[in-house]
VMD Tcl script that builds the backbone (N, CA, C; Angstrom):
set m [mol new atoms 348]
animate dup $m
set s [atomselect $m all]
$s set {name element resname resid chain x y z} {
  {N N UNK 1 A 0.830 -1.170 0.000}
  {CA C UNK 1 A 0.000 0.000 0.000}
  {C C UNK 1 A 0.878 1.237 0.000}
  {N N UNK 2 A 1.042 1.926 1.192}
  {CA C UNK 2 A 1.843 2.764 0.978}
  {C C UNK 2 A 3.379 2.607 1.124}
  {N N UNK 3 A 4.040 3.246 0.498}
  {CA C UNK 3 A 5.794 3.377 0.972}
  {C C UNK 3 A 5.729 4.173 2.348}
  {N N UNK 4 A 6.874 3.477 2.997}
  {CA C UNK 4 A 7.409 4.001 3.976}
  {C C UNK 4 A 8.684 5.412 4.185}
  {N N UNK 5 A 7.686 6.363 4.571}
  {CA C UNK 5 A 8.833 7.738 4.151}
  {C C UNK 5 A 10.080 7.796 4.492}
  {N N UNK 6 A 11.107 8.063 4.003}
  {CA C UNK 6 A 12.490 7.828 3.734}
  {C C UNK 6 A 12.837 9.522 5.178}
  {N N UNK 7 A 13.843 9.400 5.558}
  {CA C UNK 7 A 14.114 10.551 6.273}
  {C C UNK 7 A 14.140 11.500 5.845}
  {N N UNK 8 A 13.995 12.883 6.519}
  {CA C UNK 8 A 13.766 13.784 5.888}
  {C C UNK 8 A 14.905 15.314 6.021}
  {N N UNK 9 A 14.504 16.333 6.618}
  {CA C UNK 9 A 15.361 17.188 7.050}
  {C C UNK 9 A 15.793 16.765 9.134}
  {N N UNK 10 A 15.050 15.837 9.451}
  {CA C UNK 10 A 15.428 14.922 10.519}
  {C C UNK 10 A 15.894 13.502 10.319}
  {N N UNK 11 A 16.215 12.761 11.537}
  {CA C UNK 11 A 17.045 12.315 11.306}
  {C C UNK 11 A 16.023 10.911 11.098}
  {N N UNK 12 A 16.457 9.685 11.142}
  {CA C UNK 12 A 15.615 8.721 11.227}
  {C C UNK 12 A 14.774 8.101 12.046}
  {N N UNK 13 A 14.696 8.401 13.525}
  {CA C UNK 13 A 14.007 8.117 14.234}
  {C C UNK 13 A 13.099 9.673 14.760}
  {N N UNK 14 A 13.253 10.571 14.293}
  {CA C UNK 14 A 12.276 11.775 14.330}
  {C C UNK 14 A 13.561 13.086 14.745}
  {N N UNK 15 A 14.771 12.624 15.137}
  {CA C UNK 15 A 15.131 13.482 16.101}
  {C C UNK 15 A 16.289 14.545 14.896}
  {N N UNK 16 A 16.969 15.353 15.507}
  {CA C UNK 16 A 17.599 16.924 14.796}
  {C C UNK 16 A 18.897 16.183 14.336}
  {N N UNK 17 A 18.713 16.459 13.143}
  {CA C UNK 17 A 20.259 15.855 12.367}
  {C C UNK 17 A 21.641 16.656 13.351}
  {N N UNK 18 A 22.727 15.657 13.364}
  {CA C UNK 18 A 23.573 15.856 14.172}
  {C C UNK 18 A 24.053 17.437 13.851}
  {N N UNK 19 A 24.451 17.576 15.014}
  {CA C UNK 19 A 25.340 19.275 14.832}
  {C C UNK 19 A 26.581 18.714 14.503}
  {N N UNK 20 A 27.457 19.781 13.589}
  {CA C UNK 20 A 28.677 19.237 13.209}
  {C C UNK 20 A 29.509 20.591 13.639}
  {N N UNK 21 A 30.692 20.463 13.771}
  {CA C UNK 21 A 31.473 21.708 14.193}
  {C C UNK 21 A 32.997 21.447 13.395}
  {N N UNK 22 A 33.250 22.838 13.127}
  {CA C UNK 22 A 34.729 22.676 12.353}
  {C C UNK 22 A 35.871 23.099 12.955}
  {N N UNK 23 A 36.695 22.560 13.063}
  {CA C UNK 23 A 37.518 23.041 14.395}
  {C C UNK 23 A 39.084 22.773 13.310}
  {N N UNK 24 A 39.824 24.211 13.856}
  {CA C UNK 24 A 41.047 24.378 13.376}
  {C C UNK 24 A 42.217 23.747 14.656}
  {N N UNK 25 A 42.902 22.724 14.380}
  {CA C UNK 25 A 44.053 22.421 15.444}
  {C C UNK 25 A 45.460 22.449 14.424}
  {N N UNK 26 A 46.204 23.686 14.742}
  {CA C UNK 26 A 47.537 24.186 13.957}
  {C C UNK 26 A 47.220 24.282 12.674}
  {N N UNK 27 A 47.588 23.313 11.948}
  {CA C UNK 27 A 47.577 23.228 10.460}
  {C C UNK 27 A 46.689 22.371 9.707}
  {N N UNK 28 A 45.914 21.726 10.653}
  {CA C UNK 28 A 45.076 21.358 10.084}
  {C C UNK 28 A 43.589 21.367 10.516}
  {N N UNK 29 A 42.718 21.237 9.565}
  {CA C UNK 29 A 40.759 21.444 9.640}
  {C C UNK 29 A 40.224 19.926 9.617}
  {N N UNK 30 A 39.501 20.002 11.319}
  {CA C UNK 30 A 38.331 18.816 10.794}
  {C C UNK 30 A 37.024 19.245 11.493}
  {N N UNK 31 A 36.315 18.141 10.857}
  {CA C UNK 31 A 34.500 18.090 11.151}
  {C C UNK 31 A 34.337 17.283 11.872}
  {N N UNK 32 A 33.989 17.922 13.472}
  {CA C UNK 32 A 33.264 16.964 14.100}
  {C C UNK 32 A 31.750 16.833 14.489}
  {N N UNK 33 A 31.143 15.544 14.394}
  {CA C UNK 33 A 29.821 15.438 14.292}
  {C C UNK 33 A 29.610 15.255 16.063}
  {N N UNK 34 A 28.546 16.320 16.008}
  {CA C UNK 34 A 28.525 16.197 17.719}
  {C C UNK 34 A 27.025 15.290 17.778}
  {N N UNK 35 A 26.326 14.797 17.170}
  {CA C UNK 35 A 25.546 14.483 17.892}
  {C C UNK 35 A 24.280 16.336 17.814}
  {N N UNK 36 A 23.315 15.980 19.339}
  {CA C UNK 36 A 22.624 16.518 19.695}
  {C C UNK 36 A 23.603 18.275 20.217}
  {N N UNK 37 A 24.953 18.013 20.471}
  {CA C UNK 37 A 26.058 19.111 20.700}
  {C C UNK 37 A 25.530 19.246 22.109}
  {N N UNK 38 A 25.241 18.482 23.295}
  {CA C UNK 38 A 25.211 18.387 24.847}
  {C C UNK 38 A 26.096 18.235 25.283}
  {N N UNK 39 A 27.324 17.940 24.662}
  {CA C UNK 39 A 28.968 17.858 25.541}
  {C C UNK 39 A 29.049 19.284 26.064}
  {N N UNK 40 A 30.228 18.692 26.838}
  {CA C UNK 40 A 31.237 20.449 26.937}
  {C C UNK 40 A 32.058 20.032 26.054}
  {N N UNK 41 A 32.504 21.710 26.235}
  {CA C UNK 41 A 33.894 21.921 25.058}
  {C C UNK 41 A 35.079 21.025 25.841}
  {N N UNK 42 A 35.180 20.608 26.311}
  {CA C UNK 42 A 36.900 19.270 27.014}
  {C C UNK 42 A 36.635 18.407 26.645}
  {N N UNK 43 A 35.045 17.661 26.030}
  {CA C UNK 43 A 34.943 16.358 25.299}
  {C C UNK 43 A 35.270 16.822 23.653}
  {N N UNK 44 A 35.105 18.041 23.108}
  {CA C UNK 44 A 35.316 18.745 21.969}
  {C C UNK 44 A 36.701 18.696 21.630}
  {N N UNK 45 A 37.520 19.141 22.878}
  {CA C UNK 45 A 39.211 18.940 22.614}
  {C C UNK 45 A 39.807 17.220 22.758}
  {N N UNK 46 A 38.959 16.870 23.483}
  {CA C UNK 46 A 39.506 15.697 23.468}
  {C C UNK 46 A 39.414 14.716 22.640}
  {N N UNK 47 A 38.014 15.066 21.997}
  {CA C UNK 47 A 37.901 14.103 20.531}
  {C C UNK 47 A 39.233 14.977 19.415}
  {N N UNK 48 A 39.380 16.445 19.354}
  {CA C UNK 48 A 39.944 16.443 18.368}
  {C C UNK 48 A 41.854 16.013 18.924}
  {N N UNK 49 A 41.943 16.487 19.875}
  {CA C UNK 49 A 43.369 15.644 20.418}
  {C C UNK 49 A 43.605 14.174 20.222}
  {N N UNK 50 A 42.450 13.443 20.593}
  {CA C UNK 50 A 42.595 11.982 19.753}
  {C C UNK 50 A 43.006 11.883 18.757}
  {N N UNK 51 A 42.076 12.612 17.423}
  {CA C UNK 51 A 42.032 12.772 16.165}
  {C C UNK 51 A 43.137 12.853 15.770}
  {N N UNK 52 A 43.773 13.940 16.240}
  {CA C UNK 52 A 45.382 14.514 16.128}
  {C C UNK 52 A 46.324 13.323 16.251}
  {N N UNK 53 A 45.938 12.817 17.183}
  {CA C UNK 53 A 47.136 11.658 17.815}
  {C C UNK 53 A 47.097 10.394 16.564}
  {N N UNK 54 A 45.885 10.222 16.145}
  {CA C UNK 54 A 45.971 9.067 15.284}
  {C C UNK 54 A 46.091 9.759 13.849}
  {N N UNK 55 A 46.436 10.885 13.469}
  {CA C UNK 55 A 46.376 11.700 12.135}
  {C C UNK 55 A 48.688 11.243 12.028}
  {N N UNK 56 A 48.844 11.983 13.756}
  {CA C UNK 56 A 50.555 12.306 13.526}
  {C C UNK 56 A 51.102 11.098 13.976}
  {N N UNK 57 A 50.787 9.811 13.916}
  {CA C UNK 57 A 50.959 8.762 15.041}
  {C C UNK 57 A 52.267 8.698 14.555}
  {N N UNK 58 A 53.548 8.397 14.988}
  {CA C UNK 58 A 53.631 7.686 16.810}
  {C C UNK 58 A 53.589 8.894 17.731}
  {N N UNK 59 A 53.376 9.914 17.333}
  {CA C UNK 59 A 53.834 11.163 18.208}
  {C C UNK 59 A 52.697 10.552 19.396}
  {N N UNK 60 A 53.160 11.169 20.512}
  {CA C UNK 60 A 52.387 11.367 22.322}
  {C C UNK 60 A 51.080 12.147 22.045}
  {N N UNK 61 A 50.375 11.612 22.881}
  {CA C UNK 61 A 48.936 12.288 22.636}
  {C C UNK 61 A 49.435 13.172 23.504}
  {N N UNK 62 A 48.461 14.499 23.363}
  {CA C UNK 62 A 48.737 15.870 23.235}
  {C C UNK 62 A 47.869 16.330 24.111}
  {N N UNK 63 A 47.700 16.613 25.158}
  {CA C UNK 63 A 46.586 17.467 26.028}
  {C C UNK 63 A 45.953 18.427 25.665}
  {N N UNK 64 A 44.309 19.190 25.233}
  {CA C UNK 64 A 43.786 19.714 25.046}
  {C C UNK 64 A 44.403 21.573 26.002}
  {N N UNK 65 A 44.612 22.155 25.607}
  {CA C UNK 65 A 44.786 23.528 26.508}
  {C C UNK 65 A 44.101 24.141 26.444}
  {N N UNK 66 A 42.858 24.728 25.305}
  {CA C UNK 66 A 41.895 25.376 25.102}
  {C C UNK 66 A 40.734 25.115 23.852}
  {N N UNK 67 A 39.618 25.800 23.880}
  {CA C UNK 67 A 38.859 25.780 22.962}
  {C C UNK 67 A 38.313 27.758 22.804}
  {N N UNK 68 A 39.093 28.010 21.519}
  {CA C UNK 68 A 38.136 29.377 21.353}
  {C C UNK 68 A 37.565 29.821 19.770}
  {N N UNK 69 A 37.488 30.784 19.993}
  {CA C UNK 69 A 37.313 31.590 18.685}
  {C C UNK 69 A 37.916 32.035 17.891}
  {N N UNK 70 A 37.618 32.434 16.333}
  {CA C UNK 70 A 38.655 32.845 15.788}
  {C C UNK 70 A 39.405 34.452 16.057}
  {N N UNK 71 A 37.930 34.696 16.888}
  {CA C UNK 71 A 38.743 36.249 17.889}
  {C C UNK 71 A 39.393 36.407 18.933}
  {N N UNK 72 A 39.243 35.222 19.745}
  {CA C UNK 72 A 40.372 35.156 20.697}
  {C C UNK 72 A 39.242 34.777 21.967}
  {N N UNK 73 A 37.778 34.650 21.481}
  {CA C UNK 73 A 37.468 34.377 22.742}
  {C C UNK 73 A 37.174 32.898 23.054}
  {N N UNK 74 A 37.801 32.765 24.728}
  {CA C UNK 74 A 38.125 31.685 25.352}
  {C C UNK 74 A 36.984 30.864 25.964}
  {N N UNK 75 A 36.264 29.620 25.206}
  {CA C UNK 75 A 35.526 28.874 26.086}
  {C C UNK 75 A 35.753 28.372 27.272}
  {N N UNK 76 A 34.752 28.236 28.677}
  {CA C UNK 76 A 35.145 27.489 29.517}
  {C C UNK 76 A 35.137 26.067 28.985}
  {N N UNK 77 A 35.705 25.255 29.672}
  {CA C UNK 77 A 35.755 23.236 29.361}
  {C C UNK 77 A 34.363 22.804 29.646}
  {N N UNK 78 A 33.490 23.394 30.833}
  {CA C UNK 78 A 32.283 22.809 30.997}
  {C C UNK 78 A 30.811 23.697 30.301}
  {N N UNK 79 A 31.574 24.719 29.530}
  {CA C UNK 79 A 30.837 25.104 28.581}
  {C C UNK 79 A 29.841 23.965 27.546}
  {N N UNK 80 A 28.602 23.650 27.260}
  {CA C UNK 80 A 27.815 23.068 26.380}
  {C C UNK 80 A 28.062 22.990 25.077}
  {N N UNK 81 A 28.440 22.770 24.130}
  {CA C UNK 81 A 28.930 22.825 23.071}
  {C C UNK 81 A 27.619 23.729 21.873}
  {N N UNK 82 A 26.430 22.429 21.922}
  {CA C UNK 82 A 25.102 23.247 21.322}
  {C C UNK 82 A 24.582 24.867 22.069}
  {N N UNK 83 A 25.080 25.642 23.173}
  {CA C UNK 83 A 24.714 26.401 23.473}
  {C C UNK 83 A 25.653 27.764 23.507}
  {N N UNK 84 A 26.810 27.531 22.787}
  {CA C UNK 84 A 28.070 28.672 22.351}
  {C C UNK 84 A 28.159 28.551 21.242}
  {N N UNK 85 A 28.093 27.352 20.201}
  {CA C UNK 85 A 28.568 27.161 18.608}
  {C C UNK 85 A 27.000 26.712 17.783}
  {N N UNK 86 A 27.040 27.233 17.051}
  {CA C UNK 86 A 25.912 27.215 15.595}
  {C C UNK 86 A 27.076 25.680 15.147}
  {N N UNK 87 A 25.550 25.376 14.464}
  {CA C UNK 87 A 25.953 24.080 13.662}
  {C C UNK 87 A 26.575 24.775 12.631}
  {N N UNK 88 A 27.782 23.956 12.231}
  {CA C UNK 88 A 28.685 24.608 11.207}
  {C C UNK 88 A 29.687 25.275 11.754}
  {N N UNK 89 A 29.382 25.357 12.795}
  {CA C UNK 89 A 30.196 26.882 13.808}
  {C C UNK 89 A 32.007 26.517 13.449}
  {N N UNK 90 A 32.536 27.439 13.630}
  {CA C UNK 90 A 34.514 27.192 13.383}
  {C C UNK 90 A 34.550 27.881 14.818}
  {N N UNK 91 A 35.763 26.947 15.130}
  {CA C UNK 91 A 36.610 26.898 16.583}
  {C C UNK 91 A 37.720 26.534 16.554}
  {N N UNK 92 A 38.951 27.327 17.323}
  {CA C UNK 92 A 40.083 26.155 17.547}
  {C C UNK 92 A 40.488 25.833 18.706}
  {N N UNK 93 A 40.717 24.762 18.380}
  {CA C UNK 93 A 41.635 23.322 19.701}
  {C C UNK 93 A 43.066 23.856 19.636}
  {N N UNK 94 A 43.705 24.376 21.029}
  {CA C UNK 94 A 44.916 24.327 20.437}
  {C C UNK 94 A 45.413 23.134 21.912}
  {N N UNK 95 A 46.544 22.386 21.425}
  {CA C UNK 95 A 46.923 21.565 22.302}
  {C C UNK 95 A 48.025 21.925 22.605}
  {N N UNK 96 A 48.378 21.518 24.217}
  {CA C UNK 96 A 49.524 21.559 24.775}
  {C C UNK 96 A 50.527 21.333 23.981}
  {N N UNK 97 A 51.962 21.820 24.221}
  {CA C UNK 97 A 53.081 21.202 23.564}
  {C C UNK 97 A 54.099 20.453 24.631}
  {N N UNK 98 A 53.957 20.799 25.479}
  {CA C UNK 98 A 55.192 19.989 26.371}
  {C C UNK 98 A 54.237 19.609 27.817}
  {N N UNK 99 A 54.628 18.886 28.775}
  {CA C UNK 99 A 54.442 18.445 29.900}
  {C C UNK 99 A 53.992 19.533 30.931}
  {N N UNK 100 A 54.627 20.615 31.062}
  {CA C UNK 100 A 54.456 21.725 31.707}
  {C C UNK 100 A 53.678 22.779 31.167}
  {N N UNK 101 A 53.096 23.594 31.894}
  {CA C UNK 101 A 52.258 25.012 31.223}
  {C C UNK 101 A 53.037 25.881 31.648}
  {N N UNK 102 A 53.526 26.656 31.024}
  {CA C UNK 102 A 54.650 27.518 31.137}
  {C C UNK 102 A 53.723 28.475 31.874}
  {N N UNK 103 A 54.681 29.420 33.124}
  {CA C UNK 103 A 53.956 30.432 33.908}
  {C C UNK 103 A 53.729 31.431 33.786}
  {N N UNK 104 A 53.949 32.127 32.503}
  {CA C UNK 104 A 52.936 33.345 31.470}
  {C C UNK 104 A 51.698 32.850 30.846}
  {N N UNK 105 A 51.674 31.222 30.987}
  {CA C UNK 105 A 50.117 31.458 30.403}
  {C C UNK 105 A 49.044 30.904 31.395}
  {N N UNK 106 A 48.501 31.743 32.500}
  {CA C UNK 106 A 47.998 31.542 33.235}
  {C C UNK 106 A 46.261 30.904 33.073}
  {N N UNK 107 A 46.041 31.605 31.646}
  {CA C UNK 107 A 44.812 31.227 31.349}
  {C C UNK 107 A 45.049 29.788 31.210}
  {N N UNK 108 A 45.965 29.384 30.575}
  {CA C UNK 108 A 45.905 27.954 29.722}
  {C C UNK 108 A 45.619 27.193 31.648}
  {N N UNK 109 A 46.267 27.075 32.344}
  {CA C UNK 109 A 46.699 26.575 33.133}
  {C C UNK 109 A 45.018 26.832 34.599}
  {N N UNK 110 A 44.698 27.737 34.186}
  {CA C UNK 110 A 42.797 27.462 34.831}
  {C C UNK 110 A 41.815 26.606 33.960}
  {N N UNK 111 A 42.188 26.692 32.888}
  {CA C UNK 111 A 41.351 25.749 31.622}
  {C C UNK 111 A 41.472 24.089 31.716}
  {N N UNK 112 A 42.934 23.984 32.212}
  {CA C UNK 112 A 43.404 22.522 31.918}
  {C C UNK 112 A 42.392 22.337 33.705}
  {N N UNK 113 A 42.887 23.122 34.878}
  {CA C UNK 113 A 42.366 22.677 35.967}
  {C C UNK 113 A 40.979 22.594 36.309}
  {N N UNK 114 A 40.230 23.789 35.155}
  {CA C UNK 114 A 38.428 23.486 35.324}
  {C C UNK 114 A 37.906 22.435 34.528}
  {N N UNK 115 A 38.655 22.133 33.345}
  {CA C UNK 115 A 39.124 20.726 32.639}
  {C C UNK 115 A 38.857 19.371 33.123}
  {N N UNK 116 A 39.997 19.139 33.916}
  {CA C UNK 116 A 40.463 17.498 34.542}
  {C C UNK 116 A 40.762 18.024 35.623}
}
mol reanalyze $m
mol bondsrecalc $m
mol representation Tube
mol addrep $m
């Protein structure tokens, strides 16, 4: 009798096609699909620090230090992801480089501790 409607501008079980976010880490651009975007931004760095780690492998996975804007402004870590970034939205991850947070960058070093 009838066909069964194929998905539409939702997703297949009724619900909001995933939010995706584009995030700059150094030199390179990726797309991450968040889902509903209910994380914070420290699950945001940490998927793309993964990413990173298996892009440069064998290099050391890399600790997340921040998530901001392309103007300089600084997300908190327990910031919501769907409630600061538009789907589509651009952000960058920048990751730690060494073991230590050097003691001029004081911001980095409240981020990593409201963080983990």
């Amino acid at each position: 009798f009838g066909s069964r409607p194929g998905p539409g501008p939702r997703g297949e079980r009724g619900e909001p096609p995933a939010m995706r976010v584009l995030v700059k880490c150094g030199d390179v651009k990726l797309e991450v699909p968040c889902g509903a975007g209910k994380q914070h931004m420290r699950w945001l760095a940490l998927v793309v620090a993964s990413r990173m780690q298996r892009e440069q492998y064998p290099h050391a996975f890399r600790v997340p230090q921040r998530v901001k804007t392309g103007d300089g402004h600084v997300f908190r870590p327990r910031d919501v992801v769907c409630e600061k970034i538009k789907d589509g939205g651009e952000v960058i991850v920048e990751l730690r480089k060494g073991a230590t947070v050097p003691e001029e960058e004081e911001d980095s070093r409240e981020w990593l501790e409201e963080a983990y």
